[in-house]
DODO-491558 format. One record per residue (C-alpha): residue number from 1; x, y, z. Coordinates in nm, 2 decimals. Layout:
<nodes>
+-----+--------+--------+--------+
: pos :     xx :     yy :     zz :
+-----+--------+--------+--------+
: NUM :      X :      Y :      Z :
...
+-----+--------+--------+--------+
</nodes>
This chain:
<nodes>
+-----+--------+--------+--------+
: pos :     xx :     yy :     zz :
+-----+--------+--------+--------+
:   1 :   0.00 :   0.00 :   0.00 :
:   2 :   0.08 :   0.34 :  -0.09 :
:   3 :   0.22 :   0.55 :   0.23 :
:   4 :  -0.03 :   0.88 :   0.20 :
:   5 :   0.15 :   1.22 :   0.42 :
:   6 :  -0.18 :   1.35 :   0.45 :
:   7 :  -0.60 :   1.30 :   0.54 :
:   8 :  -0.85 :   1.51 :   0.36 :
:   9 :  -1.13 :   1.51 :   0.56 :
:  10 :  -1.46 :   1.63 :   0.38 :
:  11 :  -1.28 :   1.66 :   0.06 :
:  12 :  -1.64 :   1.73 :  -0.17 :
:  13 :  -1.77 :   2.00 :   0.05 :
:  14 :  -1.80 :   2.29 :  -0.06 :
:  15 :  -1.74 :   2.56 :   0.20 :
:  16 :  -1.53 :   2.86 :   0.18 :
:  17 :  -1.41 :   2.72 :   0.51 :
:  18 :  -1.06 :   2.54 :   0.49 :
:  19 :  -0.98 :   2.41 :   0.80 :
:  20 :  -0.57 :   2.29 :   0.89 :
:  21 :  -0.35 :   2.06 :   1.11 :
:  22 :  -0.02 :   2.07 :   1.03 :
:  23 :   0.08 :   1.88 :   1.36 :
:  24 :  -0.20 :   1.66 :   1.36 :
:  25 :   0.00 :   1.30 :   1.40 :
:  26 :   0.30 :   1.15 :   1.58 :
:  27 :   0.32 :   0.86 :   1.31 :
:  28 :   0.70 :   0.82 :   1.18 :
:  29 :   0.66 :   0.68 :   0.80 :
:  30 :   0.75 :   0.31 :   0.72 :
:  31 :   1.00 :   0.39 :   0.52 :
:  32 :   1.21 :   0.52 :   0.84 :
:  33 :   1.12 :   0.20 :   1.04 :
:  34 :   0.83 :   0.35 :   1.17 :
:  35 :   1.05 :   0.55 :   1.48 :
:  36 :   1.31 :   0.81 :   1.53 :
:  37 :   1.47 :   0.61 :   1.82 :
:  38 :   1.21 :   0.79 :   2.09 :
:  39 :   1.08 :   0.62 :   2.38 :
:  40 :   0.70 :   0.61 :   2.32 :
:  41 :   0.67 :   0.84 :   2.58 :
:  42 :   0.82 :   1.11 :   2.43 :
:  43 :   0.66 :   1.02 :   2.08 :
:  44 :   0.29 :   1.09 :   2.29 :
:  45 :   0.46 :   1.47 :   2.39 :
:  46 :   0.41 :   1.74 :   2.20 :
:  47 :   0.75 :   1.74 :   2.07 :
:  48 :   0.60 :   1.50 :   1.82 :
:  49 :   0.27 :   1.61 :   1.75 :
:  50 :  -0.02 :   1.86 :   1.85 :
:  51 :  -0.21 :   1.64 :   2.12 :
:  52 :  -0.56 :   1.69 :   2.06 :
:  53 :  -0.54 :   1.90 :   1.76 :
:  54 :  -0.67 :   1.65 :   1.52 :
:  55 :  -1.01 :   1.62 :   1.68 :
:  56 :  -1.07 :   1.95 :   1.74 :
:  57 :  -1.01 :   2.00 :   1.35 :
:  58 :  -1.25 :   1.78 :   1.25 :
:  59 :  -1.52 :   1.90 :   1.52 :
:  60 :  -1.46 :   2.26 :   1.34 :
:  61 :  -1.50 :   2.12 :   1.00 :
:  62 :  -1.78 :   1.90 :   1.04 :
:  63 :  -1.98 :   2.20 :   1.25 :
:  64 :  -1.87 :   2.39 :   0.92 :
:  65 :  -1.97 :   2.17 :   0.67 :
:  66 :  -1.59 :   2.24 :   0.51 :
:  67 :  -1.34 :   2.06 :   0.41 :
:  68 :  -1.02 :   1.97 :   0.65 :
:  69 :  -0.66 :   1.88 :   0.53 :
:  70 :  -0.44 :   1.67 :   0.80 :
:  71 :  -0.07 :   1.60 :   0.83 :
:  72 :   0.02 :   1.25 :   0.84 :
:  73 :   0.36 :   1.27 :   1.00 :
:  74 :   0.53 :   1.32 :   1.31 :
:  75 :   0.69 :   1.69 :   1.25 :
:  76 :   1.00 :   1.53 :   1.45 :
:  77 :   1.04 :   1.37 :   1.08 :
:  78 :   1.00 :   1.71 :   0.90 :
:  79 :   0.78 :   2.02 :   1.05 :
:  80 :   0.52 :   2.11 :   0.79 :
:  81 :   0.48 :   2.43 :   0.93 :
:  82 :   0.80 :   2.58 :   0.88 :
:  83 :   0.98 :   2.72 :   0.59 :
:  84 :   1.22 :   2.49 :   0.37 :
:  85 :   1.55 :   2.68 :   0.44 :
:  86 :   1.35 :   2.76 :   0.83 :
:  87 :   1.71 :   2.54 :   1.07 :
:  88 :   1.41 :   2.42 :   1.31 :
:  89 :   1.29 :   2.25 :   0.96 :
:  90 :   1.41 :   1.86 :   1.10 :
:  91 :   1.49 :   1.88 :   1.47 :
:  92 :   1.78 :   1.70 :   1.65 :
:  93 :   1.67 :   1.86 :   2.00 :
:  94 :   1.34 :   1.95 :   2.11 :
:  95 :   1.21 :   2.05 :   2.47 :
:  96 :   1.50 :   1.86 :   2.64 :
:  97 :   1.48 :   1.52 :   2.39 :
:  98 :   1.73 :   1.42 :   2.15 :
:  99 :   1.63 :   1.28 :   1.85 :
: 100 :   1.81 :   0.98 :   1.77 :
: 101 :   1.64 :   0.92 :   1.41 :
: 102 :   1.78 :   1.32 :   1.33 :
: 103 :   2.08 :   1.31 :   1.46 :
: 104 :   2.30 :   1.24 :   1.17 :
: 105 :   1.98 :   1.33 :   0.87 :
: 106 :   2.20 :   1.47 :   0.59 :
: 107 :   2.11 :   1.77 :   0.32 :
: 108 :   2.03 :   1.44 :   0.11 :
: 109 :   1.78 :   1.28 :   0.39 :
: 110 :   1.64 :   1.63 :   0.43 :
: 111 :   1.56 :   1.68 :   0.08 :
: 112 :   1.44 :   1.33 :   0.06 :
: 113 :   1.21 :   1.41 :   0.34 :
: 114 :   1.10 :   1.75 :   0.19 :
: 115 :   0.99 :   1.52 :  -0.16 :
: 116 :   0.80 :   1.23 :   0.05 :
: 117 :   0.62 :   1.39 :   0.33 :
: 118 :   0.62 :   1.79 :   0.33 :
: 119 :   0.57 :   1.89 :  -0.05 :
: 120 :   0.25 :   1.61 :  -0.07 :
: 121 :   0.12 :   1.80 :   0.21 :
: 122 :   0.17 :   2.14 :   0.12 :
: 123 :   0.05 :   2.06 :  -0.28 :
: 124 :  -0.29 :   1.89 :  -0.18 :
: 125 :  -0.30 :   2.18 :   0.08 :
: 126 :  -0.27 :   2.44 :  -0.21 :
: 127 :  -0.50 :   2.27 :  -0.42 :
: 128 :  -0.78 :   2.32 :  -0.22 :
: 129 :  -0.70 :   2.65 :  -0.10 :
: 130 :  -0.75 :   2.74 :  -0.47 :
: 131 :  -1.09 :   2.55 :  -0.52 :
: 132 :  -1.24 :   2.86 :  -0.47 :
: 133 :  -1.14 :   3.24 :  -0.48 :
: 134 :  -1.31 :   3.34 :  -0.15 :
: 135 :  -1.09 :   3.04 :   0.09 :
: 136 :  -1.10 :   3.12 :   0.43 :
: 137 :  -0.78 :   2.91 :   0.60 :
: 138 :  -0.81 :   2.84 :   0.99 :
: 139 :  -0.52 :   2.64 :   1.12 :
: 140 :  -0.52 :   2.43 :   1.42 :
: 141 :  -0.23 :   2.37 :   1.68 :
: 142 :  -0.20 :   2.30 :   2.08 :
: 143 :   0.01 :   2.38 :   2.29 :
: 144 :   0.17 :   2.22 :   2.62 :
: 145 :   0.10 :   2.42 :   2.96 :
: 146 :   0.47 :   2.39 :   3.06 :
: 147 :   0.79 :   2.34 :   2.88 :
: 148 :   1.05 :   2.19 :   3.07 :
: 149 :   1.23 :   2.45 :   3.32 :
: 150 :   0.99 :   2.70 :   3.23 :
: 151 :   0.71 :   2.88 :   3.35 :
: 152 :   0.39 :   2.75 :   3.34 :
: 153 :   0.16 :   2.90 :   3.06 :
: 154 :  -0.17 :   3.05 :   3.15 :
: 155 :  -0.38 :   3.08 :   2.83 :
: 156 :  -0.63 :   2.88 :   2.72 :
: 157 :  -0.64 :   2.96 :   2.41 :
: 158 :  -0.39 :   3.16 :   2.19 :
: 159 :  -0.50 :   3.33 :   1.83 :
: 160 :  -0.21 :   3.36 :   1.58 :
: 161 :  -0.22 :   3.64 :   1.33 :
: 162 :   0.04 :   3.80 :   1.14 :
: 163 :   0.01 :   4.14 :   0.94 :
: 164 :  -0.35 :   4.03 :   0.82 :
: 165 :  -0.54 :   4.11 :   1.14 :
: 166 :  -0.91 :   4.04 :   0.93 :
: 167 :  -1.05 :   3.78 :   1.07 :
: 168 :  -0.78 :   3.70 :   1.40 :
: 169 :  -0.92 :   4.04 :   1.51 :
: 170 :  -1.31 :   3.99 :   1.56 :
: 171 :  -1.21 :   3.65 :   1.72 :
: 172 :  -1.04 :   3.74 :   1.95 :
: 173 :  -1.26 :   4.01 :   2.07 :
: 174 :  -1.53 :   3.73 :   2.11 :
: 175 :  -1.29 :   3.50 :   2.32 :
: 176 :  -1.23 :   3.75 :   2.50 :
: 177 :  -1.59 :   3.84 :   2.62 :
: 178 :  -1.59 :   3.43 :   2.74 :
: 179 :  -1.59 :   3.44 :   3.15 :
: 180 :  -1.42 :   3.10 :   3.19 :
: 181 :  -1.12 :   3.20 :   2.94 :
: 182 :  -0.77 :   3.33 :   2.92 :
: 183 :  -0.67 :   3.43 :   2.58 :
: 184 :  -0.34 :   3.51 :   2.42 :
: 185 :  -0.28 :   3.75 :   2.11 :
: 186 :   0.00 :   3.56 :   1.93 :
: 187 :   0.09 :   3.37 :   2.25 :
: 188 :   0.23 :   3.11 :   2.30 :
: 189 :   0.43 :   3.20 :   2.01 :
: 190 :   0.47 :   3.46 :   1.78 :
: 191 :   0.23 :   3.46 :   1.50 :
: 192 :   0.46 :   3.48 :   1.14 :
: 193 :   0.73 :   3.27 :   1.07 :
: 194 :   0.83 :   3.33 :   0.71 :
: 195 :   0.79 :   3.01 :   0.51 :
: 196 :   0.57 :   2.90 :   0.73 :
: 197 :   0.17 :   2.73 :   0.62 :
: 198 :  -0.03 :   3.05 :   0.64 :
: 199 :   0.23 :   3.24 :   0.52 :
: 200 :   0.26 :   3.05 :   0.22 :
: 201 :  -0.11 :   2.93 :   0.14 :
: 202 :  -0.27 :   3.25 :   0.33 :
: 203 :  -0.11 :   3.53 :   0.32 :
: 204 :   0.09 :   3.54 :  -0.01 :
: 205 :  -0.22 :   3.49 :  -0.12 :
: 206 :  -0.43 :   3.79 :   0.04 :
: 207 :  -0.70 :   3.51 :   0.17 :
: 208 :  -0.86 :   3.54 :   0.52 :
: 209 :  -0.69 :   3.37 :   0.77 :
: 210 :  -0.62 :   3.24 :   1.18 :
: 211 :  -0.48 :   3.03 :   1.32 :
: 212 :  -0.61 :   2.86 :   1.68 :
: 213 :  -0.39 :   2.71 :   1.98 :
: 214 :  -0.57 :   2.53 :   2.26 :
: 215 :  -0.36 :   2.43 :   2.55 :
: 216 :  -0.32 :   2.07 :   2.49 :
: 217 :  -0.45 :   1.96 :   2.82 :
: 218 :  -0.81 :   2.09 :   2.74 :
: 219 :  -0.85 :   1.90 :   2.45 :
: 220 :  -0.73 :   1.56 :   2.58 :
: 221 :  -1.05 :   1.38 :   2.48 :
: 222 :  -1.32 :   1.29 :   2.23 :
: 223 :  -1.53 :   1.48 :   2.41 :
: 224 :  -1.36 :   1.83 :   2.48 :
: 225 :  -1.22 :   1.77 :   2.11 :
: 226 :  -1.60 :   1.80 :   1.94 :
: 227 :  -1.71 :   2.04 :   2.25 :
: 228 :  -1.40 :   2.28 :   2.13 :
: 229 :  -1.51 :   2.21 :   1.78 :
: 230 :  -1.85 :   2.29 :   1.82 :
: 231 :  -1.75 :   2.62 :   2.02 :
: 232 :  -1.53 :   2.77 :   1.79 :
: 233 :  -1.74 :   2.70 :   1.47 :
: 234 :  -1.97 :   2.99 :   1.54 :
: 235 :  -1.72 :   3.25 :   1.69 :
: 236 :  -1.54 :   3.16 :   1.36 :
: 237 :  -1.87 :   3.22 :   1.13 :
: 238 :  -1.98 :   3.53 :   1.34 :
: 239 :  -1.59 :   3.67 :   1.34 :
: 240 :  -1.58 :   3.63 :   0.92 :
: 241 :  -1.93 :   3.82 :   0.90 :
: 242 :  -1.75 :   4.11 :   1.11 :
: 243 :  -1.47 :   4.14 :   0.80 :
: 244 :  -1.77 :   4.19 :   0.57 :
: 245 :  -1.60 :   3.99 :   0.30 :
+-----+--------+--------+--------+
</nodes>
């Protein structure tokens, strides 16, 4: 059987919706002996993969009636969600773990990689960003609470948004009216990494765009997964009717 990098979930639908996981899976390919040399424990962190995030994306898409695109590999084998010359591209040391399967990757292994697992992604990604002229692309990650020797993190919830404040804007501004949340504006991280997946399918592009982080311990479940999903959907609907566009 053919080894597919990536799900499409709802692929006929319709909607102007596009909803993304770039981390979505800790699976290592068969054609690297299906492990990097991790302990299992560390392939279930989120060093590997964005606990949770998969669910959540299909809650969103299914509430949406719109279709979902999903990595299918670890980003310990080659982070879809950075830029092809970004150095954090293939990781040898992440949040305290070594990376035995990385440690001695070559340009060659790395292009290799780049051919097998990230350009599939990013192409089917790209072709159904273009199925219509009027794509809308939400991105879904999580987050750990606490890195290792470092402060705990107290969000719930971080919205991502680079220069194109459209639709990350009205969003946040209806999280933020939510009693039992803590929002971040570009926090946990900063929101543009040049090269990265909304740079180069959203924002090169002019299309509306966010990108959601739930704090991985909140989504740990079936059931806060599709209760996530099914919250967001209509902040995300009433936050695109607030760009009038």
């Amino acid at each position: 059987m053919t080894y597919v990098p990536f799900f499409v979930h709802g692929e006929n639908r319709s909607s102007r919706w596009l909803i993304t996981c770039d981390h979505a899976t800790n699976t290592v390919p068969p054609d690297l002996g299906g492990s990097l040399g991790l302990p299992e424990a560390d392939m279930a962190r989120h060093i590997a993969f964005d606990p949770g995030a998969a669910g959540v994306t299909r809650a969103i898409a299914d509430a949406l009636d719109a279709p979902a695109i999903l990595s299918n590999f670890s980003r310990l084998v080659i982070d879809p969600n950075r830029g092809e010359n970004d150095p954090t591209l293939l990781m040898r040391l992440y949040d305290g773990s070594v990376i035995p399967g990385n440690r001695n990757a070559c340009a060659e292994e790395k292009e290799r990689r780049l051919n097998a697992y990230y350009r599939p992604y990013h192409d089917a990604l790209a072709a159904l960003a273009a199925r219509r002229d009027d794509t809308v692309i939400v991105a879904v990650h999580s987050f750990t609470r606490q890195l290792k020797s470092r402060p705990s993190r107290p969000w719930h919830i971080g919205i991502l948004h680079a220069y194109d404040r459209r639709l990350s804007d009205p969003l946040i501004t209806a999280l933020e009216a939510e009693p039992d949340l803590v929002v971040g504006r570009n926090e946990p991280y900063p929101g543009h990494l040049p090269g990265d997946a909304i740079d180069r399918h959203a924002l090169h592009h002019g299309r509306l765009n966010t990108l959601i982080e739930l704090r991985n311990d909140l989504i740990a479940t079936e059931a806060t997964q599709a209760a996530w999903g099914e919250r967001l959907a209509p902040m995300l609907v009433a936050a695109l009717a607030k760009t009038n566009e």
